[in-house]
Each structure stands twice: as C-alpha cells, then as structure tokens.
N, C-alpha and C positions, 0 to 999 in steps of 0.2 A: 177364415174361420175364427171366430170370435175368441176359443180358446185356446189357438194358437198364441195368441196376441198376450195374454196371462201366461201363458208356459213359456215363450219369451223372454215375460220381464222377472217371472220366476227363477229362471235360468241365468239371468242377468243377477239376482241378489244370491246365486247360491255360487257363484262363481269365484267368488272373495273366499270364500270356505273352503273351495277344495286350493286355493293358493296360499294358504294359509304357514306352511313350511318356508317359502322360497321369499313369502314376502315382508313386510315394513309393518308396523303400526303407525296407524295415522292420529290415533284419538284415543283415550281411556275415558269410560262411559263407566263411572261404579266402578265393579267387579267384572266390567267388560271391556274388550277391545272394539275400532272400528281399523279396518287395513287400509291400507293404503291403495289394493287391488280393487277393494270396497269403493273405493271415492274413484278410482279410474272408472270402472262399470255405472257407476252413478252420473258420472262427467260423458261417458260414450251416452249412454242413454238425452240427456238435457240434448245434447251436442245433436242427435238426429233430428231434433224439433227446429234446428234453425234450416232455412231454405238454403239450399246449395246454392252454392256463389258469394250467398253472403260470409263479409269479412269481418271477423271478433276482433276486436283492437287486445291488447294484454290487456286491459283493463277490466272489458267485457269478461277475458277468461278468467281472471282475479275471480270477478265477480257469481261466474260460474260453478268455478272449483269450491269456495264458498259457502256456496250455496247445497253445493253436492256435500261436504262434510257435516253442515247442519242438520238437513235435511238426516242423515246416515247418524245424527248423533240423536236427535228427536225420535228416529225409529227404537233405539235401544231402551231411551228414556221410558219411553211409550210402553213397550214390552216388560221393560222393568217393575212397572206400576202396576201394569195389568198383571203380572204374577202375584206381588202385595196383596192383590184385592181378590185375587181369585176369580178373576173373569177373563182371561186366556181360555183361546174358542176351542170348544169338546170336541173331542172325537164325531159326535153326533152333528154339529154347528157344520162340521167341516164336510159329514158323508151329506148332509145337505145343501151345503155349497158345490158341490162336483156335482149332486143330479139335478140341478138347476142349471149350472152350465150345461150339461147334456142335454137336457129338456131344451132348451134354448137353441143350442146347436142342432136338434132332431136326432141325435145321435146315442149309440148306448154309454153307458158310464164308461165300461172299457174302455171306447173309444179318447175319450177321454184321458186317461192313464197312458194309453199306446203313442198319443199325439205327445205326452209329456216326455218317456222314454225319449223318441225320436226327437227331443230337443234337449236330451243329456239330463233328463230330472229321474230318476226312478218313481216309485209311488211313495215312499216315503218321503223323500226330498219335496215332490211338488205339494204332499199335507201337509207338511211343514211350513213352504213358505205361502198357502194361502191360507192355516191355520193364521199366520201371523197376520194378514192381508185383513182376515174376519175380526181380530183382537185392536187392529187398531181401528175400527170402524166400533166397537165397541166401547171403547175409550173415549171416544170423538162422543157417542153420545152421553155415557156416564160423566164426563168431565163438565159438560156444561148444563146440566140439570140445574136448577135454581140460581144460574146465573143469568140465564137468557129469560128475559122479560119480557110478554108479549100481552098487553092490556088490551078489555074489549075497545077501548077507543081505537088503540093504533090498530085493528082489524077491522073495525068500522069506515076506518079512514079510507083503507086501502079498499075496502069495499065502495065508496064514496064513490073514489078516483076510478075505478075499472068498471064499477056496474053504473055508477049513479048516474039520472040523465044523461042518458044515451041514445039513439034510435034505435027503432028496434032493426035486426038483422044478425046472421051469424057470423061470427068471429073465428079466426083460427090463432090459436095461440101457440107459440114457440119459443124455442133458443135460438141465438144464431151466432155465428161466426165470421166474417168478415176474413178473408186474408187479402188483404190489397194487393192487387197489380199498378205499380207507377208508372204513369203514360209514357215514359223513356226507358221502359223496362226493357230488356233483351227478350226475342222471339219466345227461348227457352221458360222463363218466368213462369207461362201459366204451368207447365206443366213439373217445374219442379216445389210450385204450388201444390198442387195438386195432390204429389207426394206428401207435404206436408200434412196435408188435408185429411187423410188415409190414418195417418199416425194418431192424428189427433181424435180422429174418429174409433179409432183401436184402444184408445186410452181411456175415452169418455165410456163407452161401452162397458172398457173394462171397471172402471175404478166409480163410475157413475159422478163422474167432476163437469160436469159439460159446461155448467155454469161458471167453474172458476177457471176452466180453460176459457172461455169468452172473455171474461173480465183480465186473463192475460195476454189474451192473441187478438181478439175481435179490433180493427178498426173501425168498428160501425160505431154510430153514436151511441148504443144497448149496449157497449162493450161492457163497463164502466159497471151496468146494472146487471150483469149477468148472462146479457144477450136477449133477456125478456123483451119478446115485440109481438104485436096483436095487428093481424091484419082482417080488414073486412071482407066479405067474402067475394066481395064485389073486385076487391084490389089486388087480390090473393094474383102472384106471376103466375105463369102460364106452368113455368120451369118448375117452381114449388107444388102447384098444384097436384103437378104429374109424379113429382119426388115423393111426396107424402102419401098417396093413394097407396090405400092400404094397410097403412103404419098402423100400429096402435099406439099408446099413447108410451114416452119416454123411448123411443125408438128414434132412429137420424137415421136422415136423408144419407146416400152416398153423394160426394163433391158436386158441387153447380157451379158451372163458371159464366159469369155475365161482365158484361161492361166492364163491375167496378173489380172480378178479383174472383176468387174463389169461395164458394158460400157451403157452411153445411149448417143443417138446423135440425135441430131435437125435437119432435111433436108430442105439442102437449096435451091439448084438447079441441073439441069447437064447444060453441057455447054462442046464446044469444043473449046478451047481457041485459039487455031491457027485461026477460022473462026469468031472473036468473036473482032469488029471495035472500036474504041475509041469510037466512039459517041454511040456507043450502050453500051457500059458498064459504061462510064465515070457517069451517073447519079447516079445508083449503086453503085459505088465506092463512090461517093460523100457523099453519103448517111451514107454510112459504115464508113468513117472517120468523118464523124459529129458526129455518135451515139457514137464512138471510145472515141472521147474526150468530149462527153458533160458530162459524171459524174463528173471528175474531176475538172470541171468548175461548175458544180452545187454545190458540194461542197463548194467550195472557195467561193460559193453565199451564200451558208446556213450560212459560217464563217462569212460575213458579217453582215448578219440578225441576229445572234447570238449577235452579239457587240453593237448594238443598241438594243435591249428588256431585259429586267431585266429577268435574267434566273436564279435560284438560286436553286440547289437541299438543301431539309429542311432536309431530315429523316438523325437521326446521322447516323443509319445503313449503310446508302450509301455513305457517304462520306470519 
C-alpha cells in the first residue's frame, strides 16, 4: 500500500522528536536544532537502499552519515524560508494531499489516518510531517522561478531530436532503472535485488523522484539522463509489454528481472512521432527541460540560503 510507504518515512522523521529528552544535538539550523537520533533515522533509512551483502568501507559510511546531516540540515533551511515567505502548506494543501492518497489507494480517508496510527503517527503528527513533505515541494518550485531558462530553440531542439525525421510508428516512452546483477554474483543477488527494487519503487511513487533515483541507481546507459528510453513498438520486451498494460501514465512497473539485473520503469506515454506537431509536443517538452534543470538550480539556492543562516554541526562525532 502506497501509503503505508509515506507513514513509514513519516514515522521515520517524527522519531528524532519524541527522542528528543534522552538524546544529543547533532547541528544548529538558525533557531533550530537537528538530533542526533535525527541523522541516525536518516542514516537507517539511506542504509536500506543499499543491497544486502554489500559491504560499506568507513569511508562510504563517512560519506553516508554526511550526507544524512546535510540532507536533515537543508530540511530545516527549507522550512525556515518557507515560514519567511508564507507558503508553508495550508491546512487545506494538506486535507488535499490525504484524499489523493486515498483516491489513489481506493480507500476512504480514514483509512488513511488508521494506517498512520498503526505505524505510531497519530493524525496530527502524520499532517504535520506531510504538511512539511507539501512545503518543500513548494519551495523547490518558488526557488527556481526566473532562474531556469528554457528558450524556444532549446525546445525545438529537443523536439528536432525526439520527433524529427523519424518513421512513422508508435513509441512507448519511459523511465527505467537498471539494478545490475554481476555474472559472479551469489544465487541470492537477484533476489535481494529485488528487495531493493520494492524500496525504490515505494519512494518514487512516494516523493515522485523516479528520475533522480535513475540518475543515482540506474546502471543502464539512460542512467545519467534520467532513465528516459523510447522503445518502438516493434522492440517493446515481451516482459515490459505485459508490465505496462494497463498503467496510466506516471505509474511503474512492479520489479522485471532479465539477463542483465532487475528493471523497474515509469510509463510515460505512447506516441507516434512522425504524426506528433510542434505545437502539440512543444508544451511537454517545455515542461521536461524545466524539471531537467530545476534541481540544479535549487540547489545553488539552498547554497545561498546556507550562507546567510548560522549553520553549525556541534556533535564532535560528526565533524
């Protein structure tokens, strides 16, 4: 259930708060703290994405732990701002994100709320931390507004490269994911793939990153790009074909294992490119190069925001 998987990692960020007496400060954020219980739940979380067996050097866990305080110190940042500007998500943002998850899941709102209890959030706690979940998806796009620059050329371009002389025929277009299997892998491999596979499936669903999980897990050559791959309908596997039936579009496959590993992919459309006019695509494509480059430009915002708030990790441990 899809919103199990949210009241999970909700349950996960609200964990550091009820430990809050017994534990450490890891970080001052402003007029805020981050715990130390905080970055451990942060650190178990990353930690389940790597496939069982494999082995972290300290270095790798260096670079983990890290990564979990940053990450845990950008949230605050993030919140902090959004209060400033007054787009911290309304009561109403939030009764709208619950009856979409419900809708989604086929179930009543309740439902929803009951599944969150039974994983230790009450219904305040869980509007709470997807209030914040909504707030920073709000920021992400208020922050890079007139930084991300998308001309009609570089849409024409891309329109060039995907539509232009082509044959005709339909296309299926997707994400995908790649988790490698090595040809000296142990029996167990595909299937604690597999596992993998589930999580990452759980995560995209939830946070809608499919793409920058590709660009971090994906071994396929699409890694790199997002996991964007276009197959003809002619080439389309047997395996995908049968995954996808059905889907609507922004919806994934559950796990495929072939040859090369473990595959899951996002569907995104069909389409026959030969029949398929500038003005009909060109908004789409616009669309696609905004989201293309707005991280990187969020980023370079968060770097800003960084440099003006007194940000100081305290625990010697982590420094």
């Amino acid at each position: 259930m899809r919103s199990a998987v949210l009241l999970a990692l909700l349950l996960a960020a609200g964990a550091g708060a009820r430990a809050e007496v017994v534990d450490g400060v890891a970080a001052i954020v402003g007029d805020e703290v981050v715990l130390l219980s905080e970055v451990r739940t942060a650190m178990q979380t990353m930690l389940a994405r790597v496939p069982q067996g494999q082995q972290l050097s300290p270095d790798d866990m260096r670079q983990l732990r890290d990564g979990a305080v940053k990450s845990l110190i950008d949230d605050k940042l993030v919140l902090q701002v959004a209060k400033q500007q007054g787009v911290v998500a309304t009561e109403d943002e939030i009764d709208e994100a619950v009856a979409g998850i419900a809708q989604e899941e086929n179930v009543p709102v309740d439902a929803i709320y009951s599944a969150a209890a039974q994983q230790g959030l009450d219904r305040s706690a869980y509007r709470e931390q997807l209030g914040k979940q909504i707030t920073r998806m709000k920021m992400v796009s208020g922050s890079v507004q007139g930084r991300v620059r998308v001309s009609e050329q570089d849409v024409r371009e891309l329109y060039d490269e995907r539509y232009g002389n082509v044959k005709p025929g339909e296309r299926i277009r997707v994400l995908h994911i790649l988790l490698a299997v090595p040809p000296d892998a142990p029996p167990d491999a595909r299937e604690k793939l597999h596992g993998l596979a589930l999580r990452l499936r759980q995560e995209a669903q939830e946070k809608g990153d499919f793409g920058a999980l590709a660009r971090q897990y994906s071994a396929a050559p699409t890694g790199p790009a997002g996991g964007l791959t276009v197959f003809r309908e002619d080439d389309v596997p047997a395996s995908l074909k049968e995954a996808i039936r059905g889907l609507h579009p922004g919806e994934i496959t559950a796990p495929i294992a072939n040859a090369h590993g473990v595959n899951l992919f996002q569907y995104l459309d069909r389409f026959d490119p030969s029949s398929v006019s500038y003005e009909q695509a060109a908004p789409k494509l616009r669309a696609e190069l905004i989201e293309r480059r707005s991280m990187p430009e969020f980023e370079k915002w968060l770097g800003e925001v960084r440099k003006n708030r007194y940000v100081e990790v305290v625990a010697p441990e982590l420094r």
